[in-house]
N, C-alpha and C positions, 0 to 999 in steps of 0.2 A: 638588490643584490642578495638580500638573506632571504628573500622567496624563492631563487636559485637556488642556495647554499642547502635549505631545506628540503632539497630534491633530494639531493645525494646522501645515500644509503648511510656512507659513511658519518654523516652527521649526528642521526638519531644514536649510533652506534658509539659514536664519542662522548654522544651526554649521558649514556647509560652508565659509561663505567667511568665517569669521572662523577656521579651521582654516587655508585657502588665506594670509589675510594675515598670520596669524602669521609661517608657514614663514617668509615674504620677510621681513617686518620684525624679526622676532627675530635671523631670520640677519645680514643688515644691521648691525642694531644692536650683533648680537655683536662681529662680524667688524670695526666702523666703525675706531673706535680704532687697533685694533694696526697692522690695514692702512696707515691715513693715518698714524700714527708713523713705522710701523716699515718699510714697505715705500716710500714716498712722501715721509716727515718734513716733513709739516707742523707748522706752528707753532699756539698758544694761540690767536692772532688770526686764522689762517685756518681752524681747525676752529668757531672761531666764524661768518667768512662761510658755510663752509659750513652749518653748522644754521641760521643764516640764512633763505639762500636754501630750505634745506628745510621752512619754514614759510611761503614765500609762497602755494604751491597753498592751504595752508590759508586764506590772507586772502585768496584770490579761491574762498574755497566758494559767493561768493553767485552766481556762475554756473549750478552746480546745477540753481536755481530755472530758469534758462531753459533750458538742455540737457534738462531735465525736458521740453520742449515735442516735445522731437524723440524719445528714449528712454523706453522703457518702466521705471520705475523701478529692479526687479528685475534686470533685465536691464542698466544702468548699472551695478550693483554689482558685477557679473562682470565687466563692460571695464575696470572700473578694478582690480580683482584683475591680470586680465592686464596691463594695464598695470605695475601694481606689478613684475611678475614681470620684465618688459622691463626696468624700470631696474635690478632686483637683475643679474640675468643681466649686464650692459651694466654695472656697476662693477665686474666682474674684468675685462673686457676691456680697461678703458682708464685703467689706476695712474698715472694724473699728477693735478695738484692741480686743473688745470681738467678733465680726463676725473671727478673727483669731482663738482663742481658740478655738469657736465653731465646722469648719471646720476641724482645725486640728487635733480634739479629733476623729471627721468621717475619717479623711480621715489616720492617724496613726492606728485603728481599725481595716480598711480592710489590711493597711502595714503588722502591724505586725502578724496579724493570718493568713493572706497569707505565711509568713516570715514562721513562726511556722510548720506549714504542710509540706509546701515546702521541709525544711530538713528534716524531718519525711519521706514524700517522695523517697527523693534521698536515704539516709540510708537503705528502706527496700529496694528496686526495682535495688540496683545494691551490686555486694559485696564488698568486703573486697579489693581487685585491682582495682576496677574500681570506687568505689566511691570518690574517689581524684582528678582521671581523668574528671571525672564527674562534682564537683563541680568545678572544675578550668576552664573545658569549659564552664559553664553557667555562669562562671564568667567574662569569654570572649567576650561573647556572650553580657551580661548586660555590657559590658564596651562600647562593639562596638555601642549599643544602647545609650549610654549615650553619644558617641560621637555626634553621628545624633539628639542626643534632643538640646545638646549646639551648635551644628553651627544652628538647625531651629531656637533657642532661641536668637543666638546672630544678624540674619538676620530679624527677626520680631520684632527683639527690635526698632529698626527704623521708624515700620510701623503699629504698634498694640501697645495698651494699656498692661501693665502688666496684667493687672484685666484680661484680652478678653483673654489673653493668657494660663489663668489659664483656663477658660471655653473649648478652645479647645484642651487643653491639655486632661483635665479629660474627655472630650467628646469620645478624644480616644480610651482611658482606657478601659472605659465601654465597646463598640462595643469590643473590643478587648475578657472582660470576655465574654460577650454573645457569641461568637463565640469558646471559650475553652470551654465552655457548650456543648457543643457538638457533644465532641471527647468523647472517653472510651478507655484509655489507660491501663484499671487496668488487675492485675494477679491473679484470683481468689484461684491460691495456695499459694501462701505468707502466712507467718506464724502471725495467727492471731495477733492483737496489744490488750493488757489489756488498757479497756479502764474506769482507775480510775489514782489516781496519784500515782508516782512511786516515792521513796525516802529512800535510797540504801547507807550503811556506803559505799562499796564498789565504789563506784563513787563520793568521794568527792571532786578531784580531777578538775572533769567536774564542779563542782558548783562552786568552788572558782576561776578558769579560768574565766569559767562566770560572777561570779562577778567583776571582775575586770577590763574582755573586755568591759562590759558595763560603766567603771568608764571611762577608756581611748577612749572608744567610745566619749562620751559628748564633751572631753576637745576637738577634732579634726572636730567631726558634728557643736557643737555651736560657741566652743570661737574663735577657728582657723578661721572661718568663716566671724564670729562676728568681727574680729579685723582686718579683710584684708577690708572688707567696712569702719569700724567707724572709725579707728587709719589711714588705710592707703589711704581710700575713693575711693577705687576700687568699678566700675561702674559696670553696670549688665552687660556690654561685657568683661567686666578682668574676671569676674568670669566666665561668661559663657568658655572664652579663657581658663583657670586654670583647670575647668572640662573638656574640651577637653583635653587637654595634660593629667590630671588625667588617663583619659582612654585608651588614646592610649597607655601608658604604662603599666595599668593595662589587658587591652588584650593581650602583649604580653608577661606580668610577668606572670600569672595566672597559664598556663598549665608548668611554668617553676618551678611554687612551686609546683605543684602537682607533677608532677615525682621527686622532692627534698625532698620531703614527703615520697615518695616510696622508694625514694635508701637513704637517710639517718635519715629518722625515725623524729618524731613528736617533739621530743625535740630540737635538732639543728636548725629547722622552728623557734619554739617558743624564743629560745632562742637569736636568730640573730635579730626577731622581737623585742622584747622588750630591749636590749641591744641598738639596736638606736632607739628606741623609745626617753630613758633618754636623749641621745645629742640633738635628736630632738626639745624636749618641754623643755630644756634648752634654748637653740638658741631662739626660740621661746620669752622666756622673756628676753635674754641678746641682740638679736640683732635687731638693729632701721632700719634696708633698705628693702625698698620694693620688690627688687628684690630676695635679698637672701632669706628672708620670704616667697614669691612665691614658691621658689625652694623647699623650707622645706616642704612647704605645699603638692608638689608633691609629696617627698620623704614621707611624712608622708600617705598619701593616699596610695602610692606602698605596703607598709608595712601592709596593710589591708587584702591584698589576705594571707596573711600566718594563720590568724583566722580560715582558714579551716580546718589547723590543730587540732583543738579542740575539732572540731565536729568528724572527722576520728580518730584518737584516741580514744575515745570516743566509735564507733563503733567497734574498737578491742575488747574489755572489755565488752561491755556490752550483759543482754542475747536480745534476738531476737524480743523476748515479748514486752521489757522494750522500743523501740526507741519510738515510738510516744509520751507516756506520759514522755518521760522523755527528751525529743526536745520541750514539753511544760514548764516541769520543770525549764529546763536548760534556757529559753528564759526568764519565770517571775524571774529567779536569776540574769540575767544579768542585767534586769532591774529594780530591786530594788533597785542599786546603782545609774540606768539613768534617776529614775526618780529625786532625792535626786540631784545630784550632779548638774547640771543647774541653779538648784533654790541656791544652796551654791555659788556656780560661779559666779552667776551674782551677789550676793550679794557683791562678795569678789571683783569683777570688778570693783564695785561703788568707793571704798578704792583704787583697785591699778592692774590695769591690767593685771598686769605678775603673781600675785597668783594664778588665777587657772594653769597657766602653769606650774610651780613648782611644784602644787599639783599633775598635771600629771605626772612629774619627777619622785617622789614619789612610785605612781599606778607603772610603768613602772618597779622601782626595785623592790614591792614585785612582781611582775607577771617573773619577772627573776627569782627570787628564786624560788616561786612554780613549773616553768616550768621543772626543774632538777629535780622533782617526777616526770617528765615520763617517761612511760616504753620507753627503746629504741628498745626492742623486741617483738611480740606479741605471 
């Protein structure tokens, strides 16, 4: 099947720019921390506003659907790569607490409407067997890359400023979009996309997943993060080392949930995910060691790759018409809650550290229950 898959145009065209958006957002995410501590000192509750604000682009994905009027969809996915790059690049230049907002409102922008397409993408351009395979390899692919951003990161920590590094990071980026510019991967038979917003009793299923991935998103992107530098003062090469490791397991878990997805169906994914989820983000506020926190942290990342489930599921059920506007849909639901929860977290941080973990506790068991609506047959 992936001798096929590697036919189609559109493949090589997906690993290019989920290559491109690694660079930036791995580096980013590396870099976020120490930079806003260490160089800037910000506080619990303003690295809160700021993930924040970095999850609004996301709850205006439903835009998409009508910028889709004017851009070729393909072609969208590389503006906002470059886009991305502008914001990485433009957060060395400008180390104050609002030169971070600013940035990272640009550089989440191009993230997430890259983010948005991308799946739109993958959904229409492969079917029903192959789309698992598909995202699990590009999930491979973005791990492998995220390898090679944390060893450059943890080698030029040494010898370059954080700031410089943000600049050639997102320098990357960019040459990167300009260069996916370039190609034309598209199938001009494909069944056209409605391009207004799609919102379907029939798919409620897909939106309250959504909301939920995106509550349990925060508590692992911010606070898990947030509390391996502040609580345990993990240096920019710990973290850089933790995403290494993140990844080298994530490349090899990835195409292991996608054929787990194919031979025992979307619900046993979901359900094994969110099940240790709850030990997870327990341990999380009951235990004080750095190392076993480390681990968690890992195992908490692994557990990422089964979200695809969501999207493939999703793909069973719905008609053929409905994926683009409804992979915009599905993105500004997930982040209605991403944007909310940050700004409550770091409030709840202030009072007592372990709340938001608890609160993920929480998220973790209703996302168990809902996960038993799904279909185990299509």
């Amino acid at each position: 099947m992936l001798e096929e898959i590697k036919k189609n145009p559109m493949y090589g065209y997906l690993l290019l720019l989920v290559i491109a958006m690694t660079i930036g957002f791995q580096a980013w995410r590396t870099l976020l921390n120490n930079f806003a501590v260490d160089d800037i000192g910000v506080t619990g509750l303003q690295i809160g506003v700021i993930q924040s604000i970095r999850e609004i682009p996301g709850f205006l994905a439903l835009l998409v659907v009508f910028l889709l009027y004017i851009f070729k969809e393909h072609k969208f996915a590389a503006y906002n790569i470059i886009l991305l790059g502008v914001g990485v690049l433009a957060t060395g230049l400008f180390p104050s607490y609002y030169g971070l907002i600013i940035t990272t409102l640009i550089m989440s922008t191009g993230f997430h409407y890259y983010e948005t397409v991308n799946q739109s993408l993958t959904l229409q351009y492969f079917n029903k067997a192959q789309a698992a395979i598909v995202i699990g390899k590009i999930k491979s692919i973005g791990a492998l890359t995220n390898i090679l951003v944390g060893a450059l990161v943890w080698i030029l920590a040494k010898y370059m400023a954080l700031s410089w590094q943000f600049v050639l990071f997102g320098a990357i980026v960019i040459m990167l979009g300009f260069f996916a510019l370039t190609k034309k991967p598209t199938d001009k038979n494909l069944v056209p996309q409605q391009k207004k917003m799609v919102l379907k009793k029939k798919y409620w299923l897909f939106y309250m997943l959504n909301f939920l991935s995106g509550a349990r998103r925060q508590i692992f992107v911010v606070f898990a993060v947030f509390m391996l530098v502040d609580k345990y003062n993990f240096g920019v090469e710990g973290i850089a080392i933790l995403f290494v490791i993140n990844n080298i397991a994530t490349y090899f878990v990835s195409p292991l949930v996608a054929k787990a997805i194919n031979k025992y169906g979307e619900r046993l994914v979901l359900s094994g995910e969110y099940f240790s989820l709850i030990i997870i983000f327990i341990s999380y506020a009951m235990v004080e060691n750095s190392l076993i926190i480390a681990a968690l942290y890992v195992a908490d990342h692994i557990f990422f790759s089964a979200s695809m489930a969501i999207n493939t599921s999703f793909q069973k059920t719905a008609d053929s018409g409905d994926i683009a506007p409804s992979m915009a849909v599905g993105f500004t639901i997930n982040h209605i809650s991403a944007v909310v929860i940050p700004l409550i977290g770091g409030a709840l941080w202030m009072l007592n550290w372990r709340i938001p973990f608890y609160g993920g506790a929480v998220i973790a068991v209703f996302s168990l229950f809902f996960a038993q609506f799904v279909k185990t047959k299509q």
